[in-house]
C-alpha positions in Angstrom: 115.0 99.7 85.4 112.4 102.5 85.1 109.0 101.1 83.8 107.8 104.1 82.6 111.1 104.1 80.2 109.4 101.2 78.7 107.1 101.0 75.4 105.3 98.1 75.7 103.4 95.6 78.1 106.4 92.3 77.6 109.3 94.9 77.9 107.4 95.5 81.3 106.9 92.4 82.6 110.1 91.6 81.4 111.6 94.0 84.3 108.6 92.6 87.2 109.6 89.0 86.2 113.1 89.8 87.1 111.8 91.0 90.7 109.2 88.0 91.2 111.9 85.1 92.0 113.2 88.2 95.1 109.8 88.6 96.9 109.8 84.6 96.1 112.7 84.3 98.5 111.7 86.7 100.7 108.2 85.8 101.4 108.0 82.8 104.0 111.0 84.9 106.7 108.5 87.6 106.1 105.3 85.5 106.9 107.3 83.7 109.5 108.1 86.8 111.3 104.1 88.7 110.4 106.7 91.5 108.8 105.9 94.0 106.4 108.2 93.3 102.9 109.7 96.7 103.7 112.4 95.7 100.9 109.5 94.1 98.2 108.1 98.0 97.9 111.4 99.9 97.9 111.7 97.4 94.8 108.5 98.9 93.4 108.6 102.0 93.8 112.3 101.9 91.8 110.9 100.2 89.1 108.4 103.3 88.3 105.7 100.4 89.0 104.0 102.7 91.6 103.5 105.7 89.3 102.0 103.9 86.3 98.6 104.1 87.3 99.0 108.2 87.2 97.6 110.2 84.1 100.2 110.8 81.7 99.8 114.3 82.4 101.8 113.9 86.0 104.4 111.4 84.9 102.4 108.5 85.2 101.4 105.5 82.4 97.8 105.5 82.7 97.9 101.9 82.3 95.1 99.8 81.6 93.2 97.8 83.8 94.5 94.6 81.7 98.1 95.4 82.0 96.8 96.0 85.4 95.8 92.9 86.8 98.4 90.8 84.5 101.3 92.8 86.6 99.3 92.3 89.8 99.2 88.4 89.2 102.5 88.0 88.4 104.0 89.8 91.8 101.5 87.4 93.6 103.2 84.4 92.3 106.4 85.8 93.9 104.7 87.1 97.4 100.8 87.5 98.0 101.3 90.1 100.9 103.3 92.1 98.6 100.3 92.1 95.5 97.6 92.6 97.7 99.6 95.2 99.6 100.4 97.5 96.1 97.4 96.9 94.6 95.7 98.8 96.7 97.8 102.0 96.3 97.8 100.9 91.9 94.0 100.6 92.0 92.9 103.5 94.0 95.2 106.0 92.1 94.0 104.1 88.8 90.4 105.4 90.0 91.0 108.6 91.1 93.2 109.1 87.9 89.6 107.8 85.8 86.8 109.3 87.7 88.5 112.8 88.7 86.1 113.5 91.5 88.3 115.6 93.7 89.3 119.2 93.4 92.3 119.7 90.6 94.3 121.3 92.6 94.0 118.5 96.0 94.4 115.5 93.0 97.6 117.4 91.4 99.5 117.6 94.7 98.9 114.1 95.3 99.7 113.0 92.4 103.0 114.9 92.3 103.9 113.2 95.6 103.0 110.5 93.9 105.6 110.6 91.5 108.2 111.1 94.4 107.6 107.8 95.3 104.1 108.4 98.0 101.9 105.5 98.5 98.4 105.8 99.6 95.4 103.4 100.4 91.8 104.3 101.0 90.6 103.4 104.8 86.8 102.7 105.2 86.7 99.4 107.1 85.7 99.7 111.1 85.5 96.9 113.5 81.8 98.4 114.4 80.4 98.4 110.8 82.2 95.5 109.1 83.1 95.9 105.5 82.3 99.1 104.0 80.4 97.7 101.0 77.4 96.9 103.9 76.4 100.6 103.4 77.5 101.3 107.3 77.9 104.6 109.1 81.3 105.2 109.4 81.8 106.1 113.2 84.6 108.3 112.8 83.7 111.5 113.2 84.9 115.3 111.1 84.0 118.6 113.3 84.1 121.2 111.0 86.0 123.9 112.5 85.6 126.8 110.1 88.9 126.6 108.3 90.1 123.0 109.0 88.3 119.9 109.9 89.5 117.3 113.0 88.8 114.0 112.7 88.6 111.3 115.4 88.0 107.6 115.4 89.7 104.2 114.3 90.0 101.5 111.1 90.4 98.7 111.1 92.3 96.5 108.3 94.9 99.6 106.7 96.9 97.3 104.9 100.1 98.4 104.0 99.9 101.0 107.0 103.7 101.1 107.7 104.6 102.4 104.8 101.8 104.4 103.8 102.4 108.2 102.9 98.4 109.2 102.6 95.5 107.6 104.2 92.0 108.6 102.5 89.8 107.9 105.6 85.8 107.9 105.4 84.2 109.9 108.2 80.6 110.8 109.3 80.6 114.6 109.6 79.4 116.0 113.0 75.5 118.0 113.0 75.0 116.6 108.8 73.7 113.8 107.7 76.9 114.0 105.2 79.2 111.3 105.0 83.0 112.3 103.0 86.5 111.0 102.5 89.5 113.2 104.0 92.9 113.1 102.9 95.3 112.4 105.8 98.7 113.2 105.6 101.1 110.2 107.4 102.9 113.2 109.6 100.0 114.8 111.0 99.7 115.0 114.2 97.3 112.7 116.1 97.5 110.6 113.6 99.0 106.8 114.5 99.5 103.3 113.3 98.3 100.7 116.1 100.4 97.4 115.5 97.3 95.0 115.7 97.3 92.8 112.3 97.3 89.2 113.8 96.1 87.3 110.4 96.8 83.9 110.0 96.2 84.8 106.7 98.5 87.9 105.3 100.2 87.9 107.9 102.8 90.7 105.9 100.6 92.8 104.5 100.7 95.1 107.7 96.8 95.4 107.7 97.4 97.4 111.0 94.6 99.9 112.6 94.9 103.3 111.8 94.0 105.8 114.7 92.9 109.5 114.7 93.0 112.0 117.7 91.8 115.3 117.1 93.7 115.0 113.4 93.5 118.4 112.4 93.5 118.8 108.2 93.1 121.8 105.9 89.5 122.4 105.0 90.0 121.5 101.0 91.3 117.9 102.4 88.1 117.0 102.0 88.2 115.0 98.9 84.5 114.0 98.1 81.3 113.6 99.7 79.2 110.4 99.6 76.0 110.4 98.5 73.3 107.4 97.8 75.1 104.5 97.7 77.1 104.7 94.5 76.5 102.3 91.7 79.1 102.7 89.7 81.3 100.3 89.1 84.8 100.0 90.0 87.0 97.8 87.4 90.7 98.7 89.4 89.0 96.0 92.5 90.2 93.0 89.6 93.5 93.5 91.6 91.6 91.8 94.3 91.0 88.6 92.1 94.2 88.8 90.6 96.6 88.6 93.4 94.5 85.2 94.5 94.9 83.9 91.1 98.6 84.7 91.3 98.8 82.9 94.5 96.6 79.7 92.7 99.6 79.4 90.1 102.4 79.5 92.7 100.7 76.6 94.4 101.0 74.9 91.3 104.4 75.5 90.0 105.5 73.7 94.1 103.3 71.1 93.7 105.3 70.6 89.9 108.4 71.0 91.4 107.6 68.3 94.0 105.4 65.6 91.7 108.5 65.5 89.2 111.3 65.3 91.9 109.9 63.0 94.5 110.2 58.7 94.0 109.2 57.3 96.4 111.0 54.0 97.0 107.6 51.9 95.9 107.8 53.1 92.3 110.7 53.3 89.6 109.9 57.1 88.6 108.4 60.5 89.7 105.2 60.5 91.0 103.9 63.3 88.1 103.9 60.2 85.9 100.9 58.3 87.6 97.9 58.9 86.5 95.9 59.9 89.5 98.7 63.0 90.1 98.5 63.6 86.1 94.3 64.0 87.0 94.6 66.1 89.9 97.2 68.8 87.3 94.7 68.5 84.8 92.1 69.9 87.0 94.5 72.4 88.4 95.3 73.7 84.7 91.6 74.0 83.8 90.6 75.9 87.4 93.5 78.2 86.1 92.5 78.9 82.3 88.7 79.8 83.4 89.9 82.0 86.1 92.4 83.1 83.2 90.2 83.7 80.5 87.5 85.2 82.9 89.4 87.8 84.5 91.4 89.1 81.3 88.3 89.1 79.5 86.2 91.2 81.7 89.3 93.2 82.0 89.7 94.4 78.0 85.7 94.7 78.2 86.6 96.9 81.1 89.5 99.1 79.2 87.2 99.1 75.9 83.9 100.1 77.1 81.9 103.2 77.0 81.7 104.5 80.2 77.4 103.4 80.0 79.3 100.0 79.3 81.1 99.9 82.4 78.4 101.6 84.5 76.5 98.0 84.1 79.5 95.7 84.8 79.1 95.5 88.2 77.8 92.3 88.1 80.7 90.8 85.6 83.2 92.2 88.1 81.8 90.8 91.0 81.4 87.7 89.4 85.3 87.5 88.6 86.1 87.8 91.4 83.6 85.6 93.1 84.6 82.7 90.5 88.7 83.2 90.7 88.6 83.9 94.8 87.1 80.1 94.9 88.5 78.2 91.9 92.1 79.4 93.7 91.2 78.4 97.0 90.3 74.9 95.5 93.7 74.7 93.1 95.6 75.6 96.0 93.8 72.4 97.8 94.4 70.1 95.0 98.3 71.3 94.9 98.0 70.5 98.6 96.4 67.2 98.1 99.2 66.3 95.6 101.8 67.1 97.8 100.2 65.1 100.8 101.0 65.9 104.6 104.2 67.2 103.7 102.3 70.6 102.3 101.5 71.6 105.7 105.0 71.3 107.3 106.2 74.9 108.0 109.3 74.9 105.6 106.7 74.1 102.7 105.3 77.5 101.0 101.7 75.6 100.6 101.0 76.2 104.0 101.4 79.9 103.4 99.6 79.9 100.1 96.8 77.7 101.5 96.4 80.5 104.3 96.8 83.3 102.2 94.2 82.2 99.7 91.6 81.9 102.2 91.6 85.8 102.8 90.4 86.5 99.2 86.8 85.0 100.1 86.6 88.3 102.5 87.9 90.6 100.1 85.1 92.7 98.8 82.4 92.1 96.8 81.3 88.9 99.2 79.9 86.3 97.5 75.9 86.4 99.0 76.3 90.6 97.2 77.5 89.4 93.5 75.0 86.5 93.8 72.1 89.1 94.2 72.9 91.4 92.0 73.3 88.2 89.1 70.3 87.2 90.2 68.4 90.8 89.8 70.2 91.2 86.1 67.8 87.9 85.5 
């Protein structure tokens, strides 16, 4: 079942379809419970899906960001937890794997753990500066030490902490001005996972707090140092979008299932045959094809631009996801509406999705930041 043993994109999502109906079945015990799908990315990382973002040079796929956010969406449909949760590791290796801004040697090692099934995710977010796209201070602190660096200090939102093999932690360094990224083994000592995620929303993507006491890491852990706030753009954040479309589509293939198997005893057939319910899909289907034809698009502009091309996309792929985060929140809403009250009873997965797709209007780029940046293109 090895991905990688595949040639093309359908023989691919031939193998994730075949795991989608299992994190399907899975998903509302793990919600239930706010447990992490322990099981959903053992499944992964069997399938080789975790090691196709790696060059080809170190076993991977280097698969494009189309391919990309097309897998992503389709494990959402099965479990949104589960496609925000992977994307995360996907994405960031797909970036290191394009920019190459660490050492050779650091991004070889990792990339050979990689292939032995590692995970990693990168952790900026603290509850004193909010998201990291604000442009604040981290306030975790690295002491250089001469030949090793200790880091102390605590983030906020890790998702996918329990399983995580790498964390890749933003810290202000101690007497500089500089601000850098440290790689973090899991094992090291100090180094802890605070059980804290209490979400209504994603409740299983195990978006615990990481903390760091006196972590002490080799001095060439330091991957990179931030300068000015970078505006390059970063394409791999379409997983973002793309797991909350996934989630959209779910909503609609329950509300379907419902609309054609429910008669109530005040008509003689379904009620998908009246044509207020026929409306309410129609406008469903169309949310769906813009968010569709958007994000693909913007995607294969993505994998076929120069790199001054995707220097000055910043504000097409904030504007994905700004348009998909909120055309899924309102599908999920009209599958809702379709359903009636019986979409918020606790054994219906519209509750979950209706929860779930709420968290994607917090996910990086915010909405007031893409607006601004449109508006300065003008």
């Amino acid at each position: 079942m090895d991905l990688l043993n595949k040639d093309t994109f359908v023989e691919r999502m031939q193998v994730m379809e075949g795991l989608i109906q299992t994190f399907h079945d899975r998903a509302a015990k793990n919600d239930k419970e706010g447990r992490f799908p322990f099981e959903n990315i053992e499944d992964l990382k069997r399938s080789g899906y975790t090691r196709l973002t790696l060059p080809k040079e170190y076993g991977g796929a280097e698969m494009s960001l189309y391919d990309f956010v097309r897998f992503q969406e389709a494990i959402a449909i099965g479990d949104g937890a589960t496609a925000l949760s992977i994307g995360w590791h996907m994405g960031n290796m797909m970036n290191l794997s394009d920019k190459r801004n660490w050492e050779e040697q650091l991004f070889a090692y990792v990339c050979k753990e990689v292939q032995k099934g590692a995970l990693l995710n990168v952790c900026a977010t603290e509850p004193q500066t909010g998201s990291p796209t604000r442009g604040g201070r981290p306030t975790t602190t690295a002491e250089d030490k001469g030949d090793s660096w200790v880091i102390n200090g605590r983030k906020s939102f890790t998702t996918m902490a329990p399983v995580l093999d790498f964390f890749i932690v933003s810290a202000s360094i101690l007497k500089a001005d500089d601000v850098a990224y440290f790689l973090i083994p899991r094992d090291t000592l100090g180094l802890s996972v605070e059980e804290t995620w209490d979400s209504i929303a994603m409740r299983a993507s195990g978006s615990h707090d990481l903390v760091l006491e006196n972590v002490e890491i080799p001095k060439h852990f330091l991957t990179e140092k931030v300068g000015p706030r970078s505006k390059s753009a970063n394409g791999w954040l379409l997983h973002i979008p793309a797991c909350y479309l996934g989630i959209a589509e779910a909503a609609k293939r329950e509300a379907a299932r419902f609309a054609k198997s429910y008669t109530p005893n005040s008509l003689i057939s379904p009620i998908f045959e009246l044509p207020a319910i026929q409306q309410k899909f129609g406008e469903i289907e169309l949310k769906l094809m813009q968010c569709r034809h958007f994000l693909y698009s913007v995607a294969k502009m993505w994998d076929e631009g120069s790199q001054e091309v995707r220097d000055k996309m910043n504000p097409e792929l904030g504007a994905v996801k700004l348009t998909v985060t909120n055309l899924a929140f309102e599908v999920v809403d009209l599958a809702m509406r379709i359903v009636g009250a019986r979409s918020l009873s606790e054994k219906s997965p519209l509750q979950r999705y209706y929860r779930d797709v709420r968290a994607g209007l917090h996910n990086p780029p915010m909405d007031d930041m893409t607006l601004m940046q449109l508006a300065k293109r003008v």
